[in-house]
VOVO-294090 format. One record per residue: chain; y, x, z of N, C-alpha, C, CB in turn; residue in one letter. Coordinates in nm, 3 decimals, always signed. Atoms other than C-alpha are relative to their C-alpha. Glycine has a CB too. Layout:
! VOVO-294090
<pt "A" <Y X Z> <Y X Z> <Y X Z> <Y X Z> "a">
...
END
This chain:
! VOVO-294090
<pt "A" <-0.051 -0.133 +0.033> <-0.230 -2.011 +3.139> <-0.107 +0.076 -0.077> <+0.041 +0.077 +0.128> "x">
<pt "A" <+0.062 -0.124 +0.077> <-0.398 -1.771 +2.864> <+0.059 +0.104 +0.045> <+0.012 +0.004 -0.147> "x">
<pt "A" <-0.034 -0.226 -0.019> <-0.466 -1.402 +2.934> <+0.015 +0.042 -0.145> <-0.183 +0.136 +0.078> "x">
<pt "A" <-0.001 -0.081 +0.126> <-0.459 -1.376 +2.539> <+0.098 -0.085 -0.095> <-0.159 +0.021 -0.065> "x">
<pt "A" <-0.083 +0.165 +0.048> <-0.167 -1.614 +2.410> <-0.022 +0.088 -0.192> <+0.269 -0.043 +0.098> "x">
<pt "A" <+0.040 -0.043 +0.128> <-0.200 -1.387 +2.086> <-0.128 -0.028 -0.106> <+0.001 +0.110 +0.023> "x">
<pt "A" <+0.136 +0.063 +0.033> <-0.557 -1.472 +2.025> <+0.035 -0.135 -0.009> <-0.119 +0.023 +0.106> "x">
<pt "A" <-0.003 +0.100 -0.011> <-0.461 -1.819 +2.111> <+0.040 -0.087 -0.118> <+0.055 -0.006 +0.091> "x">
<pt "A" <-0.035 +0.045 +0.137> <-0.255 -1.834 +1.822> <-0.081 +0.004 -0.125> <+0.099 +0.063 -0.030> "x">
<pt "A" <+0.149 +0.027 +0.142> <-0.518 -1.695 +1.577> <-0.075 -0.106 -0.004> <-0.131 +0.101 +0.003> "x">
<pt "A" <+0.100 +0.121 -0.006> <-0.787 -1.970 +1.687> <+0.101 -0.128 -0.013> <-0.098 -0.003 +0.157> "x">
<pt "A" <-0.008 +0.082 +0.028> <-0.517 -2.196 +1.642> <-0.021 -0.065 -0.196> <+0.098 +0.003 +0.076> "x">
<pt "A" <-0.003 -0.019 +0.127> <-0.450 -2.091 +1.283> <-0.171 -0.030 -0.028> <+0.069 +0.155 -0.038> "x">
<pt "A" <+0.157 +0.019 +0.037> <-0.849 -2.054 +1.213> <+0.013 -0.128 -0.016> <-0.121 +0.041 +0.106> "x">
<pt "A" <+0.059 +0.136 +0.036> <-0.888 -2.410 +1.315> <+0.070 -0.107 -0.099> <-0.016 -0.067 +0.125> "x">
<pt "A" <-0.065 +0.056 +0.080> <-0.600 -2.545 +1.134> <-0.079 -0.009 -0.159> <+0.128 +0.068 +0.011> "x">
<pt "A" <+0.064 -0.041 +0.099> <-0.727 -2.379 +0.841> <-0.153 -0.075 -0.020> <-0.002 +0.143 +0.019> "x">
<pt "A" <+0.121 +0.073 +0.015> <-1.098 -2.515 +0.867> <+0.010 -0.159 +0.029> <-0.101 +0.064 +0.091> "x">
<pt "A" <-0.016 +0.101 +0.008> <-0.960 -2.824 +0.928> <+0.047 -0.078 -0.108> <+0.044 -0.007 +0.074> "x">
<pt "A" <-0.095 +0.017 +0.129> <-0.779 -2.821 +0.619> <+0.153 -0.079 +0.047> <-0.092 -0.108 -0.127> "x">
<pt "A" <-0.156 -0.007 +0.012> <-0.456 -2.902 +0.781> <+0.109 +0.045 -0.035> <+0.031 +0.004 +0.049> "x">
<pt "A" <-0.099 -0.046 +0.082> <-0.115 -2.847 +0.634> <+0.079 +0.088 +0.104> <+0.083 -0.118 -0.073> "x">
<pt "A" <-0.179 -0.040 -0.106> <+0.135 -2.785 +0.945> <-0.139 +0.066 +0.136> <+0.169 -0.240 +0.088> "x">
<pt "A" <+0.079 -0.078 -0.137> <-0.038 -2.570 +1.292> <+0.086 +0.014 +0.079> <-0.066 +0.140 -0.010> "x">
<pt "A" <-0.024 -0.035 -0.084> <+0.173 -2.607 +1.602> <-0.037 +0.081 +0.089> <+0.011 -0.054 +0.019> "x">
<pt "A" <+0.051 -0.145 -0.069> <+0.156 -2.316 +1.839> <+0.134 +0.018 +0.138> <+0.009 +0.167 -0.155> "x">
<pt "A" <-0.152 -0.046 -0.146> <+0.391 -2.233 +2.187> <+0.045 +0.119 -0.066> <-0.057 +0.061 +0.212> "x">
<pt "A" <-0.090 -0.094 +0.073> <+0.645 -2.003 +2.064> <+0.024 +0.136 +0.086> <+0.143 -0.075 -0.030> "x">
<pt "A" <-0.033 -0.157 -0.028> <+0.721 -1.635 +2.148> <+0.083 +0.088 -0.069> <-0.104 +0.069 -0.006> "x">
<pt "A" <-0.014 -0.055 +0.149> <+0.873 -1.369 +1.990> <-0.086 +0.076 -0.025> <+0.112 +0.066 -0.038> "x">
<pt "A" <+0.124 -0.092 +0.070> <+0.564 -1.156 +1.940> <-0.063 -0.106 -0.112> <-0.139 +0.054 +0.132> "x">
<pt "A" <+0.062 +0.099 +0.088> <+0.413 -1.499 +1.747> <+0.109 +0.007 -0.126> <-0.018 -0.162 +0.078> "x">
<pt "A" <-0.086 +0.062 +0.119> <+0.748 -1.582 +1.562> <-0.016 +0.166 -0.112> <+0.213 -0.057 +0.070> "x">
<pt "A" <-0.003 -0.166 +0.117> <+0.710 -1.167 +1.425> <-0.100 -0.020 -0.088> <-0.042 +0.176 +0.079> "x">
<pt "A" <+0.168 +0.016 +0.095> <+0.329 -1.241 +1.350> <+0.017 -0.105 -0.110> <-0.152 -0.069 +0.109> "x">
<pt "A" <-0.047 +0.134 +0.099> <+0.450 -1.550 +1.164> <+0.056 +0.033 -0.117> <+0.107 -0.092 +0.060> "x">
<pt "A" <-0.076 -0.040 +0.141> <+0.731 -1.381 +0.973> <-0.077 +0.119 -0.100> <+0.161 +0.067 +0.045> "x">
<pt "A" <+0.099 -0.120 +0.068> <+0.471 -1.093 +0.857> <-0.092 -0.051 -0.112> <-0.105 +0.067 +0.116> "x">
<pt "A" <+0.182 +0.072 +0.047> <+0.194 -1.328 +0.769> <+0.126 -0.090 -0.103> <-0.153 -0.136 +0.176> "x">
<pt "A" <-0.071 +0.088 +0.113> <+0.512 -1.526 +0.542> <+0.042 +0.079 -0.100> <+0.123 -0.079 +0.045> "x">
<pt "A" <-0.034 -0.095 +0.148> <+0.614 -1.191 +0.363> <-0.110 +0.046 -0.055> <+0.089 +0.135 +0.017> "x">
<pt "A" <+0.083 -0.073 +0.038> <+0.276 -1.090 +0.320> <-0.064 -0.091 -0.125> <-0.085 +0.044 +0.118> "x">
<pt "A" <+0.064 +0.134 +0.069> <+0.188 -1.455 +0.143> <-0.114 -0.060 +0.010> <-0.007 +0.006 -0.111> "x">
<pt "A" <+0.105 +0.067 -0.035> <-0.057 -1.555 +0.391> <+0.030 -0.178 +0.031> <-0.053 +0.084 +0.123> "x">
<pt "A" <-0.047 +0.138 -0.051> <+0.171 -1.913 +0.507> <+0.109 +0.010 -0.101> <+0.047 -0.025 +0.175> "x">
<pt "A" <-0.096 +0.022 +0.080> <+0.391 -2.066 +0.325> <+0.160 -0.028 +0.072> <-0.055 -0.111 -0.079> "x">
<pt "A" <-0.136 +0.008 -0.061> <+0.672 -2.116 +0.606> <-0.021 +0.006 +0.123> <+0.081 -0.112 -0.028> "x">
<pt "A" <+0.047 -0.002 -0.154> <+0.716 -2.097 +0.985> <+0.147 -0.030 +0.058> <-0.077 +0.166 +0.063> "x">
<pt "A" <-0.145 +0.015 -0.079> <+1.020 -2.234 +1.210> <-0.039 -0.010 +0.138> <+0.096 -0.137 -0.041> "x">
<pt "A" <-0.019 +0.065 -0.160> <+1.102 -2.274 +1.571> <+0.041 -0.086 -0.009> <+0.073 +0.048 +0.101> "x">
<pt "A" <-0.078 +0.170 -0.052> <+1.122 -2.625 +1.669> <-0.030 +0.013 +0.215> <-0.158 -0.212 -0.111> "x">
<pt "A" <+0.002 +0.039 -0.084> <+1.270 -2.687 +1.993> <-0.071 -0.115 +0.065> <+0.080 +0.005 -0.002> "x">
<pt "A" <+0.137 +0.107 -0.087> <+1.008 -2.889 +2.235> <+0.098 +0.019 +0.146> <-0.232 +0.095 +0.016> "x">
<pt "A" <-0.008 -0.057 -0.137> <+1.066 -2.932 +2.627> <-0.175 -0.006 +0.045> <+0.118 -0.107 +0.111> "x">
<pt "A" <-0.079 -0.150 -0.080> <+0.926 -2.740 +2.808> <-0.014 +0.103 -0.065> <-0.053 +0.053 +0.141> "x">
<pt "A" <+0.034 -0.151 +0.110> <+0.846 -2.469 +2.557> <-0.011 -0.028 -0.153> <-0.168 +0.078 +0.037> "x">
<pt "A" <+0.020 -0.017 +0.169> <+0.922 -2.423 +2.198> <-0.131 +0.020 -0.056> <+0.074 +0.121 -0.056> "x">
<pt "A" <+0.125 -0.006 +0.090> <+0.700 -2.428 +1.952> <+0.023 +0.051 -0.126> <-0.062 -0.128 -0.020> "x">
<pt "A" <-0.006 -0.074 +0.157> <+0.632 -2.277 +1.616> <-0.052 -0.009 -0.095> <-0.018 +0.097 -0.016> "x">
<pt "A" <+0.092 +0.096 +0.132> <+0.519 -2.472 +1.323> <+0.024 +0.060 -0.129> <+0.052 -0.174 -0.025> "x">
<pt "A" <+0.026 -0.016 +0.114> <+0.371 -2.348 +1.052> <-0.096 -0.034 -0.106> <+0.005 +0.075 +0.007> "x">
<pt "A" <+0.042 +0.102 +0.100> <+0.290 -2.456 +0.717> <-0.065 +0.118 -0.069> <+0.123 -0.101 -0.088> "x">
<pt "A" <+0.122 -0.090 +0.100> <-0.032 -2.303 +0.555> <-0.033 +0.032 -0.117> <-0.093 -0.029 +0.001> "x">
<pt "A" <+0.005 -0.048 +0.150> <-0.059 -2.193 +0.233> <-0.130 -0.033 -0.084> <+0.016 +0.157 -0.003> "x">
<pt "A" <+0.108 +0.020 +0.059> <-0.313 -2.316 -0.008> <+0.025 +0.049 -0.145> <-0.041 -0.138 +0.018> "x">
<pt "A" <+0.007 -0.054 +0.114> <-0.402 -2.158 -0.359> <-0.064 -0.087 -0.121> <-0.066 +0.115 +0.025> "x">
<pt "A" <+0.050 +0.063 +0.124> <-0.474 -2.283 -0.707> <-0.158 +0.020 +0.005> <+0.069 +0.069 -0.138> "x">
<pt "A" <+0.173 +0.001 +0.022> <-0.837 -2.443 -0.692> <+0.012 -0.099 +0.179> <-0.118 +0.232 -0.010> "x">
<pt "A" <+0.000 +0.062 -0.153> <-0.715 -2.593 -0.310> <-0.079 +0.088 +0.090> <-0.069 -0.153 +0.009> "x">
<pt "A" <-0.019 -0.106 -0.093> <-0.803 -2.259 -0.153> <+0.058 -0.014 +0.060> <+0.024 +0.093 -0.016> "x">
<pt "A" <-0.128 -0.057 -0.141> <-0.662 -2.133 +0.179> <+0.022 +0.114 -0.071> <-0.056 +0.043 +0.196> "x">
<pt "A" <-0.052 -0.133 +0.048> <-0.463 -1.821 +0.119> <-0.041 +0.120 +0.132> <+0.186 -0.017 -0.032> "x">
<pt "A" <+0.031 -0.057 -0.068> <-0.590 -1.747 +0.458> <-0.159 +0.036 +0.022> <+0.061 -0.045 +0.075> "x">
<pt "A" <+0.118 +0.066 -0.007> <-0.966 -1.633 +0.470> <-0.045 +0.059 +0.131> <-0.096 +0.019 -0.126> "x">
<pt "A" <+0.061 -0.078 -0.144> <-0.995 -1.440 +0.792> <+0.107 +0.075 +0.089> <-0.115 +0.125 -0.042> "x">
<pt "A" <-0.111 -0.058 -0.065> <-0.793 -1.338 +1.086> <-0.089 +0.091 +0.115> <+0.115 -0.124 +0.063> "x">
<pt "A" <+0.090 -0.071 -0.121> <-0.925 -1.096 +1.380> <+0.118 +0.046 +0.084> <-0.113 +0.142 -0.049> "x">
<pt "A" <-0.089 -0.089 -0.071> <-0.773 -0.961 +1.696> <-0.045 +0.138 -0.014> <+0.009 -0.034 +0.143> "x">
<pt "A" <+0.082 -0.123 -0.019> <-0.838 -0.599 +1.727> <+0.026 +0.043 +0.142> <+0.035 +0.117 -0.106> "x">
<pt "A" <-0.032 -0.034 -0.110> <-0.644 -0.466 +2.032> <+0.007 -0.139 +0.106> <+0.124 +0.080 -0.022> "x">
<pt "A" <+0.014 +0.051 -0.060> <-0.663 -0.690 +2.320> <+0.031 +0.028 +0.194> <-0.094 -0.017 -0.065> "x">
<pt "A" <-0.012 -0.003 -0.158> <-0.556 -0.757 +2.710> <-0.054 +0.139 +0.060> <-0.091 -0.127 +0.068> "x">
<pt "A" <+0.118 -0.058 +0.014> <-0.871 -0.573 +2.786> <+0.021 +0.148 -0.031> <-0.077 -0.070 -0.101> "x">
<pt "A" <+0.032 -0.171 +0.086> <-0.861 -0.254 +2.537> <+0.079 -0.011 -0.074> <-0.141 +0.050 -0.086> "x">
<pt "A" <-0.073 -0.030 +0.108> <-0.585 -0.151 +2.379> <-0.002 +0.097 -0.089> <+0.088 +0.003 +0.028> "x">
<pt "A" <+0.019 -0.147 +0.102> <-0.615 +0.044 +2.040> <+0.140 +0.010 -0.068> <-0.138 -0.012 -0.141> "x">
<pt "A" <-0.087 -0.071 +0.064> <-0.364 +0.263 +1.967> <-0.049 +0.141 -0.126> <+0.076 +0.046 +0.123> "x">
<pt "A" <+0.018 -0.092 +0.073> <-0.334 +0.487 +1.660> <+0.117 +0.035 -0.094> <-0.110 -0.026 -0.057> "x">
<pt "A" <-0.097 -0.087 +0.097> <-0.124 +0.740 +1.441> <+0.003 -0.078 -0.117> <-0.050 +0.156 -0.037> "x">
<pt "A" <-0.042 +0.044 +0.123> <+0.017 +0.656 +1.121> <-0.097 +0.042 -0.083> <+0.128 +0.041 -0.040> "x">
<pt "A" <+0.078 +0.003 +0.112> <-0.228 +0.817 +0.945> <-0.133 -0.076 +0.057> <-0.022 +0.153 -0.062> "x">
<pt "A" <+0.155 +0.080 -0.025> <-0.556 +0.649 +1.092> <+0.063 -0.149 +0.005> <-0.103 +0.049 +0.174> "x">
<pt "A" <-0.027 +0.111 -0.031> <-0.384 +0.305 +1.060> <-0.117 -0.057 -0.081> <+0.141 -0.041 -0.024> "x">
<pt "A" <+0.120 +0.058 +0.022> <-0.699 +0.104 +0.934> <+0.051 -0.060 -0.144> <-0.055 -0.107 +0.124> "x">
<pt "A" <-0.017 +0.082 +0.099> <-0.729 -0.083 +0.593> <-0.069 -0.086 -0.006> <+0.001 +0.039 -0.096> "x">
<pt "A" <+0.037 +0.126 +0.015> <-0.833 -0.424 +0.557> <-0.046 -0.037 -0.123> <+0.092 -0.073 +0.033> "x">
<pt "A" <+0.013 +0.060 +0.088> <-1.064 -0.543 +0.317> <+0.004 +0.119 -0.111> <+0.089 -0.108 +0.003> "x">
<pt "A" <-0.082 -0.080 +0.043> <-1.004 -0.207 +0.145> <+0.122 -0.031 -0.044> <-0.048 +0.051 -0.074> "x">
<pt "A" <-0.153 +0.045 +0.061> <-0.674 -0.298 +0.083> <+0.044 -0.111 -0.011> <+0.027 +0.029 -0.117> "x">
<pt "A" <-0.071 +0.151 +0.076> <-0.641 -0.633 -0.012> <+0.016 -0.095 +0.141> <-0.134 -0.099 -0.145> "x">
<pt "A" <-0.047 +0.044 -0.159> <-0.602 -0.713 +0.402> <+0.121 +0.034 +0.050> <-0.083 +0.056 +0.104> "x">
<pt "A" <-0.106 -0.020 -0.079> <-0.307 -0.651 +0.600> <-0.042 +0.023 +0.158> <+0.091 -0.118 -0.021> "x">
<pt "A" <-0.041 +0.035 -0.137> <-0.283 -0.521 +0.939> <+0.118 +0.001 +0.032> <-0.048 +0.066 +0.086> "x">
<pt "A" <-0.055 +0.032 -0.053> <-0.063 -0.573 +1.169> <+0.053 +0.074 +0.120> <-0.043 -0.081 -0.002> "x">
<pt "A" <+0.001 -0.070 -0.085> <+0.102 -0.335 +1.410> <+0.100 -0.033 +0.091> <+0.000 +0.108 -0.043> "x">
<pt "A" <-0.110 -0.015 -0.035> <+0.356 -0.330 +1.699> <+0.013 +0.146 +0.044> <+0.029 -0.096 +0.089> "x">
<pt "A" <-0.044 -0.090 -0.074> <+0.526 -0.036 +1.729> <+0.171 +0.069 +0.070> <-0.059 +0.069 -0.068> "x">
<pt "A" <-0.120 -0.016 -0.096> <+0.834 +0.141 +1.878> <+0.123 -0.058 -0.094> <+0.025 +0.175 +0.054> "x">
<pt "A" <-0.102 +0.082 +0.058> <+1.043 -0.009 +1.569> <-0.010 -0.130 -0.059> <+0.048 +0.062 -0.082> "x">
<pt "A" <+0.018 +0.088 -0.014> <+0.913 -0.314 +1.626> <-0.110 -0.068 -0.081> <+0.096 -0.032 +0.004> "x">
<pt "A" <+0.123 +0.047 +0.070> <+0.622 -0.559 +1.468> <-0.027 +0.023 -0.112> <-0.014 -0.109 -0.003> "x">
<pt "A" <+0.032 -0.015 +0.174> <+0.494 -0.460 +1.119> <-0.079 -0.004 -0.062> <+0.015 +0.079 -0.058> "x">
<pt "A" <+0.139 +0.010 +0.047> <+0.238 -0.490 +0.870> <-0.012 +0.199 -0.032> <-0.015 -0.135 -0.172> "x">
<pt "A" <+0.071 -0.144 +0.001> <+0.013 -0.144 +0.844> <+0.078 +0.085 -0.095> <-0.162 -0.004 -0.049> "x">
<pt "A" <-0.033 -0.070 +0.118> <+0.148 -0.038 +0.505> <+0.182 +0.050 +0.001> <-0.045 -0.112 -0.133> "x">
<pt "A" <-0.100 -0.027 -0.025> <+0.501 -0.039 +0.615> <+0.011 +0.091 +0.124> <+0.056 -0.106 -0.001> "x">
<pt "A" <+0.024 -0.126 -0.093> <+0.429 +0.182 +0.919> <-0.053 +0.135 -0.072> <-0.111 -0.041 +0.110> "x">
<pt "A" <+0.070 -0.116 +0.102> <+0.210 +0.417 +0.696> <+0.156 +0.105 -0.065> <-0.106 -0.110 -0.171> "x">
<pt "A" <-0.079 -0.002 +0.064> <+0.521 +0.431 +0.500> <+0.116 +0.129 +0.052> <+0.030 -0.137 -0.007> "x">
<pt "A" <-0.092 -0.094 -0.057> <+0.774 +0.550 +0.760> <-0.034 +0.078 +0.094> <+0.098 -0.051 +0.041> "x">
<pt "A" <+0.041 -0.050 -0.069> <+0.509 +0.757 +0.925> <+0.011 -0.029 +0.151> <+0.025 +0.085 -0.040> "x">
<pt "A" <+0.020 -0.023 -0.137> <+0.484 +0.608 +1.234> <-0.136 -0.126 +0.035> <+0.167 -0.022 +0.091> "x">
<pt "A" <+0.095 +0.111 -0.040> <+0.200 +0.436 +1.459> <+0.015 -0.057 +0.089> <-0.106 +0.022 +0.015> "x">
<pt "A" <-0.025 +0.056 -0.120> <+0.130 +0.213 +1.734> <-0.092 -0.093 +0.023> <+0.121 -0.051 +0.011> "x">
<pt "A" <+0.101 +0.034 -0.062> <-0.084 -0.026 +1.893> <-0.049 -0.121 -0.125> <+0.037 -0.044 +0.164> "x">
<pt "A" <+0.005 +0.094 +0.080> <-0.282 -0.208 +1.595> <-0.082 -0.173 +0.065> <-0.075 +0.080 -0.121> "x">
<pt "A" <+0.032 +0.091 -0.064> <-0.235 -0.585 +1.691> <-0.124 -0.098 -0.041> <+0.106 -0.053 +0.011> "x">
<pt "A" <+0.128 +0.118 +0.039> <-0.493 -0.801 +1.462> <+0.024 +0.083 -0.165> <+0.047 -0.241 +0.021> "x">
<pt "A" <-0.011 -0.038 +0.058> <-0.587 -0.793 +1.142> <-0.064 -0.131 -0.103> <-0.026 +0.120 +0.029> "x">
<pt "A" <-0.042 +0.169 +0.072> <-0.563 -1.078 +0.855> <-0.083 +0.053 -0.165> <+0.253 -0.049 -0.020> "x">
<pt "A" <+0.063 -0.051 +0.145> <-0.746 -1.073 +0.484> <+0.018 -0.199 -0.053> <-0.229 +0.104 +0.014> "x">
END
């Protein structure tokens, strides 16, 4: 059992990534499958499905590499955690990278990247944060 199944998933991604693997299995959720679909509109992965497993689904996704055989991913972080949760307003939502990062928020209308919260003025607990 993980106290941080969210983290769990980042370090899976990381290692995928430094492994130079293509595909990263992961136990499935729906807080993961949101982080998944975020990180696919944002054009950090190139795809993500639920595949049924017993005893627990899983959620395979396929990593994105860039012209030159780049990752598209070069850094992921948790920010809020088990531990310490950081919450914040729409306007202090953080920027990544100046800009060229994405965070990642959940809030009361559900998982989103930073810039789309900004957007419809609202905040909430920022979950990680991706460049």
């Amino acid at each position: 059992m993980w106290s941080d199944p969210i983290a769990d998933m980042l370090t899976r991604i990381r290692n995928a990534v430094r492994a130079r693997h293509d595909v990263v299995l992961i136990p499935a959720s729906r807080m993961k499958a949101e982080i998944a679909r975020i990180l696919l509109e944002e054009g950090y992965i190139d795809g993500w499905e639920r595949v049924p497993t017993s005893p627990q689904d899983r959620i395979r996704i396929t990593l994105r590499r860039l012209p030159g055989n780049r990752d598209a991913l070069s850094g992921l972080k948790r920010v809020s955690r088990p531990g310490i949760r950081i919450y914040v307003p729409h306007a202090r939502i953080p920027k990544v990278q100046g800009g060229l990062g994405v965070t990642i928020l959940s809030t009361s209308r559900g998982v989103m990247a930073g810039h789309q919260a900004r957007k419809l003025g609202i905040g909430g607990e920022v979950l990680l944060n991706v460049w």
